[in-house]
Phi, psi and omega in degrees: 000108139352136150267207219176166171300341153326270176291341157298307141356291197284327189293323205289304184281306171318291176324290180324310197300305179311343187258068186213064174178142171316317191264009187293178175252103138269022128337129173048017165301139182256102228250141151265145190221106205260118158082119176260355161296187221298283191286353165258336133343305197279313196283327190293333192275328171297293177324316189263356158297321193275021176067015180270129178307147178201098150281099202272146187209146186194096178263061127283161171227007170334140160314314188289301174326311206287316185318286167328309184313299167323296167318330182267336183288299195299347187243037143082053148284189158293308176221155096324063180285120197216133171142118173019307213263349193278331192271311178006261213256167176286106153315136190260127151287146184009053182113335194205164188298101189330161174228007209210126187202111163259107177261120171264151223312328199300299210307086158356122173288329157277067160295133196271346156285323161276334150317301211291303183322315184285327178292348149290343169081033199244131179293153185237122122272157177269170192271353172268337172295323202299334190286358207252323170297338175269035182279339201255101158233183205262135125144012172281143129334159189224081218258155170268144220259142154236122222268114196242078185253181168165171180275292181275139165107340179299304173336284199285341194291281196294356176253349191248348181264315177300320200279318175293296169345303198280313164314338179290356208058017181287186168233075195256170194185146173249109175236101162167259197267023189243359167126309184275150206257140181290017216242309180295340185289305171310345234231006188283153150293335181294179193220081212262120181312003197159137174243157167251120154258119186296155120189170221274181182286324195286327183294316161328327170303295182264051167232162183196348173220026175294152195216056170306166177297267175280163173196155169221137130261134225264332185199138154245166155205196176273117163244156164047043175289291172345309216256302166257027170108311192198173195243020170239002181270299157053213119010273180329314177268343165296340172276008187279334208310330201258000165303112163073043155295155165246329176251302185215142179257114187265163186203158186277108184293007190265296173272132185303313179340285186339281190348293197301248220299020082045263193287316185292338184302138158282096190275189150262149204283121192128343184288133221240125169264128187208131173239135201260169177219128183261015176232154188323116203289162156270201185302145149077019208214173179217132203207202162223116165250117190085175151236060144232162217272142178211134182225149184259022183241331207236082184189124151001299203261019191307318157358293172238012168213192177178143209280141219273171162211308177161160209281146200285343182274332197284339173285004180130176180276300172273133184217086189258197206268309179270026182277273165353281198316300152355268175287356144312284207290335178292323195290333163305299164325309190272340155319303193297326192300304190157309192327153183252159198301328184272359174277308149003274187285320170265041167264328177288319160358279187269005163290144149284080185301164195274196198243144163075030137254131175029057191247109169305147184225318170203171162218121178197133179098345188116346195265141198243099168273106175239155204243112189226062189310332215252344171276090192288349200211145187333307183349267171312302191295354161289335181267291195316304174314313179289015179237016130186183223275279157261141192210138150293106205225115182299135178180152136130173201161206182314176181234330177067012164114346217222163179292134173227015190280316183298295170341287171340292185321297167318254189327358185322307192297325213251326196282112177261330177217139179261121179280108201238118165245202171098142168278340263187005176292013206269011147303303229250321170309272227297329191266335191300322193273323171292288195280324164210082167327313183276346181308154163285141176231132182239156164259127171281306181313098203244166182302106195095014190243138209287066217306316165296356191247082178294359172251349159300292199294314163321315167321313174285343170284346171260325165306319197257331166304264196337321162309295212264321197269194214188138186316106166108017143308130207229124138280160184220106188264088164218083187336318156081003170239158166290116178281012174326326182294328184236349223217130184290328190202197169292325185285316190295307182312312174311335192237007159265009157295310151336302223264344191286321185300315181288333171288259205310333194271321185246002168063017197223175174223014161238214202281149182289185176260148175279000000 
């Protein structure tokens, strides 16, 4: 019997199955590489050390791109393509038909080059499958990973599971969609016992054989429809998070959701379902009595006691309930882990929160300013709301698909005025008029004024806050949006709220007041 497009298939997929160690023969493999940013860097540079033919495609023409590009030609890739027309179509390696497709996670699947890999029958991974088949090399530590997804909370969750790590002596790093790419972690001279790894639904998505020690999902709520279709798609891929775990699969006990993929997940056999609570925990569980974080899943005696971990003041001066939630589930991982209870408390100590979550910015007049930039989504900004009383509450922007009417609802009582920045608002204007009519809603946005010049609009949303609000009043910059429309990132929208505080509110450019 003659081969075929058949039996090419099955050899192809055999050769892969064979690619699960730093030391497998990736020689002459012919790879696509979707994305010249930060993770598709990392795999194409990883790729072509491992001796793999590699062609990068990227449509950007950036300076920055072009730069990357130069580098990677230089340390061999095959081609380097950047521009509108290089993403079209499936690119041919050196000649012949790519076996391969390396994505980095934002890239769609109906994307018109990875749509064309599947109809071509050529595997698509993501830069966390590819990092999870090189974990293993030889005469290397081997390190074990704990698997961090949630709509909200990973950031802080995978920076606060590292900080205990560490506090423990481990040699540990938060790594994958939290900036650094585990591909570089891997690939560091340090030699590391454990990574905390973020990851987003899309690097979930393009994964198919990660096997963390522990893993949680810390919340879903609706994100990223746009992006996978639907809000049962979803789901789906936040559920990869607990595929194939080997010691505990964590779950949020406030949501069923969580719960649910859980029980449907193929865990390895032995592995322990354990859940957290910002409420008194029951077996198996991680919780608060009081205030202190104490857990009952990973100690002998759980049955009838439970063991003290650390205190709701070791978390910060604001510690609102999904600060708490958090540091349960960092604290679970690094338990499932091993770590002992007083490395617990002081890795949470000595964590640091990032900047543009429930990040004090001033107090001044009686008036409290928090920069809570990073609330991308309904979500977040439900946890941000519920953490305090009256608020003047700055928001919108991209909207990503989803809903604000239940939010509104919750929250009637707390909101006395809404600041509308973002070019791009009018879902959250639409849900502000329907749910809460009486509310004041201001507009940033003026007539002649540039709908993209997001620091301009900032300036004006803190001018007009400062006008409204009154001694014991919290602004609140946490958007419930994306910031594309106006703003390069989350980060950038965050800091030019800081920074419109320090010019209007504090009449300065240097540092703010506590």
């Amino acid at each position: 019997m003659g081969g075929g497009p058949v039996s090419e298939d099955v050899a192809l997929a055999a050769r892969l199955d064979t690619l699960r160690s730093w030391d497998a023969d990736w020689a002459g493999l012919r790879v696509v590489v979707t994305g010249i940013g930060v993770s598709g860097f990392a795999a194409a540079d990883t790729l072509i050390e491992l001796g793999a033919k590699v062609v990068v495609v990227d449509g950007s023409t950036s300076d920055t791109a072009q730069a990357q590009a130069d580098t990677l030609r230089i340390v061999g890739a095959v081609d380097v393509l950047l521009g509108a027309e290089a993403v079209e179509h499936l690119p041919l390696v050196d000649g012949e038909p790519a076996e391969l497709v390396v994505t980095s996670p934002g890239w769609r699947p109906d994307q018109a080059l990875l749509a064309e890999a599947a109809r071509r029958h050529v595997p698509v991974w993501g830069d966390i499958e590819l990092a999870w088949r090189l974990n293993v090399r030889a005469g290397r530590k081997t390190p074990e990973w704990l698997a961090i997804t949630g709509t909200n909370g990973k950031t802080t969750t995978v920076g606060m599971t590292a900080s205990i790590l560490q506090a423990a002596g481990l040699k540990a790093i938060a790594v994958g969609n939290v900036g650094t790419p585990v591909l570089d972690a891997l690939r560091d001279p340090v030699e590391y016992d454990v990574f905390a790894v973020e990851l987003s639904s899309f690097q979930l998505h393009w994964s198919h054989s990660l096997s963390p020690l522990a893993s949680v999902c810390l919340n879903v709520a609706e994100d990223h429809v746009d992006w996978h279709g639907s809000y049962e798609a979803y789901l789906a891929d936040k559920a990869k998070v607990y595929g194939n775990t080997k010691v505990a699969a964590i779950y949020n006990a406030e949501q069923r959701e969580t719960e649910a993929m859980v029980e449907e997940a193929d865990v390895v056999e032995g592995c322990r379902a354990v859940a957290f609570t910002t409420g008194s925990p029951g077996l198996s569980m991680l919780g608060v009595v009081e205030d202190l974080l104490v857990d009952r899943a990973f100690i002998e005696s759980r049955r009838d006691s439970a063991q003290e971990l650390a205190t709701r003041a070791d978390l910060g001066p604001v510690a609102p309930r999904h600060t708490v939630a958090n540091a349960l589930a960092a604290a679970g991982l690094a338990r499932a882990y091993g770590v002992e209870p007083d490395a617990v408390q002081q890795g949470l100590r000595s964590y640091l929160p990032g900047d543009h979550r429930i990040q004090p910015v001033a107090k001044q007049d009686g008036v409290l300013w928090i920069n809570d930039s990073k609330a991308t989504n309904p979500h977040a900004a439900d946890a941000a709301l519920a953490a305090f009383k009256d608020v003047v509450w700055i928001a919108g922007g991209l909207a990503k698909g989803v809903q604000y009417d239940e939010l509104l609802d919750r929250h009637r009582d707390r909101i006395k005025t809404v600041v509308l920045i973002g070019a791009r608002s009018d879902e959250l204007r639409e849900a502000l008029a329907r749910t809460l009519p009486e509310t004041p809603v201001v507009e940033t946005l003026e007539d002649g004024s540039a709908p993209d010049d997001g620091e301009a609009a900032m300036r004006r949303a803190v001018a007009i806050a400062r006008e409204r609000a009154v001694s014991g009043d919290t602004v609140l910059m946490a958007p419930a949006s994306a910031s594309m429309d106006q703003f390069v990132s989350y980060a950038h929208r965050g800091s030019a709220f800081i920074d419109a505080v320090r010019e209007v509110v504090l009449g300065q450019a240097g540092e703010t007041e506590e």
